[in-house]
Structure formats: structure tokens, C-alpha cells
VEXDREN-2710 file (C-alpha; in Angstrom, 1 decimal):
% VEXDREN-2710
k/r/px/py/pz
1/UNK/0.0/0.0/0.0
2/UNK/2.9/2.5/1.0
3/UNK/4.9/1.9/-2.3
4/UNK/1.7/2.2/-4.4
5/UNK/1.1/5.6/-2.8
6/UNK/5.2/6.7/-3.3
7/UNK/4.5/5.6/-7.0
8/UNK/1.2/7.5/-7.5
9/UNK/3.0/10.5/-6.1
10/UNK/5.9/10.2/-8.2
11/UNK/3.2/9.7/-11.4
12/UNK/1.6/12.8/-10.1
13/UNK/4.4/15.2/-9.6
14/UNK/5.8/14.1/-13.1
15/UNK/2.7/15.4/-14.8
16/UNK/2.2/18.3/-12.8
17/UNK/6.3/19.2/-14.1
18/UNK/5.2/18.3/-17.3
19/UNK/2.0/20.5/-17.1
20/UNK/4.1/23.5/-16.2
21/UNK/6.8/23.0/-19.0
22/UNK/4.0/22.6/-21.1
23/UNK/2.3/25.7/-20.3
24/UNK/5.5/28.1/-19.6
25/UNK/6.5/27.1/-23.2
26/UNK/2.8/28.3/-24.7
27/UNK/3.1/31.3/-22.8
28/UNK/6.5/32.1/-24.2
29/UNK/5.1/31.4/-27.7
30/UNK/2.7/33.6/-27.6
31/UNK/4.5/36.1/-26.2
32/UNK/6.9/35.8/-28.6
33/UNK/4.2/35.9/-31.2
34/UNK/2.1/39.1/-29.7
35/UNK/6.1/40.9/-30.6
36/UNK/6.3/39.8/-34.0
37/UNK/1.9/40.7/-34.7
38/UNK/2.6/44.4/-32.6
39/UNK/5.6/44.9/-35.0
40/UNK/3.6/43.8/-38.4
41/UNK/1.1/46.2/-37.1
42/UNK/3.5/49.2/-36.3
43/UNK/5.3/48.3/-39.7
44/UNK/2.1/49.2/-41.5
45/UNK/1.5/52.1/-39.9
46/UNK/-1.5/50.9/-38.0
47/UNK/-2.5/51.0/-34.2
48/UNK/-3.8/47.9/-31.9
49/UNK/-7.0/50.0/-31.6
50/UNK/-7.8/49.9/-35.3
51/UNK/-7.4/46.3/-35.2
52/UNK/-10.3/43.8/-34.3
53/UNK/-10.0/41.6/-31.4
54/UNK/-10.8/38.3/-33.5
55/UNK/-8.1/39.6/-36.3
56/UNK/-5.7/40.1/-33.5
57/UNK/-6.0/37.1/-32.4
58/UNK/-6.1/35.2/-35.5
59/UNK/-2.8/36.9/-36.5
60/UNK/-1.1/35.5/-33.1
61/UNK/-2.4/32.2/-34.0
62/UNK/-1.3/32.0/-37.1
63/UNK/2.3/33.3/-35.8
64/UNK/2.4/31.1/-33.3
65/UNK/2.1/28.3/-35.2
66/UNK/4.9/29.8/-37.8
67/UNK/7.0/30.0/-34.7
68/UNK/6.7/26.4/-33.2
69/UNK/7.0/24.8/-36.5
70/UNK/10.5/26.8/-36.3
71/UNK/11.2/25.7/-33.1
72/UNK/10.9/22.0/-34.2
73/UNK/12.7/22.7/-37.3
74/UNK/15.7/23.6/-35.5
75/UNK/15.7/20.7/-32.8
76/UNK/15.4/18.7/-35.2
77/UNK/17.9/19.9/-37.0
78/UNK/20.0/19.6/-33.9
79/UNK/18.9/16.1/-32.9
80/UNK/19.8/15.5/-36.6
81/UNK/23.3/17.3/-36.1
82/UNK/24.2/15.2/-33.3
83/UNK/23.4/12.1/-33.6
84/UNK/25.8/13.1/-36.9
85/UNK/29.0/13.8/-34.9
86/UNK/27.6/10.3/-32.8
87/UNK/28.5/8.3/-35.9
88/UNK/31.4/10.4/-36.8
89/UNK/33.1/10.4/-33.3
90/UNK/31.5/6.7/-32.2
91/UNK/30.7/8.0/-29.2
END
């Protein structure tokens, strides 16, 4: 009974850790994302008030999504890059 309840813990703080990772790396994404919409915006010679709410966030969507498909790019391209010098080196 007392290992069963150390292993549900365990179970329970690893997806509360995941959780968190999970949502600090959304936040940063769309943070990241609000930058690049506020400077398309300011670029055109526009202001956030003459923007809809919906477009606004439409735009941050679809910026987001340009900006984890990035992300993966490049860790993949890293994953790629190592496992690379693995064979190379034979480590």
C-alpha cells in the first residue's frame, strides 16, 4: 500500500512538471508571437486599436504556429546534427 502511494506520487508530480513546461513554453510562444503581430502592425502604420480583437488574435495564432514549426525545425535539425557527430566520433 505505502509503495503504491510513493509511486502515485511520483506519477503525479511528473505530470504536474510536465504541465508547467507545457504551459511556460505556450506562454512564451505567444509572447513571442504578440512581438512579431505588434511589430507587423506598427510596420504598416497601423494601431492595436484599429485592429479587431478576433483579427488580433487570428494573427497571433497563425504566428504562433509559424513560430513552433520553427522551433521543431531547429531541434530537429539539432537532434539530426548530433546524432551526426555520434557516428562520426562513435561515441
Amino acid at each position: 500500500m505505502k509503495t503504491k502511494n510513493i509511486l502515485d506520487n511520483t506519477v503525479d508530480s511528473i505530470k504536474k512538471g510536465a504541465d508547467t513546461i507545457s504551459e511556460k513554453y505556450e506562454t512564451h510562444i505567444r509572447q513571442k508571437a504578440v512581438e512579431r503581430v505588434n511589430k507587423m502592425i506598427q510596420d504598416k502604420g497601423l494601431s492595436l486599436e484599429q485592429i479587431e480583437v478576433e483579427d488580433y488574435e487570428a494573427m497571433i495564432s497563425d504566428i504562433s504556429k509559424d513560430i513552433k514549426e520553427d522551433y521543431a525545425k531547429k531541434a530537429s535539425q539539432g537532434l539530426l546534427a548530433f546524432i551526426g557527430l555520434d557516428f562520426l566520433f562513435g561515441w
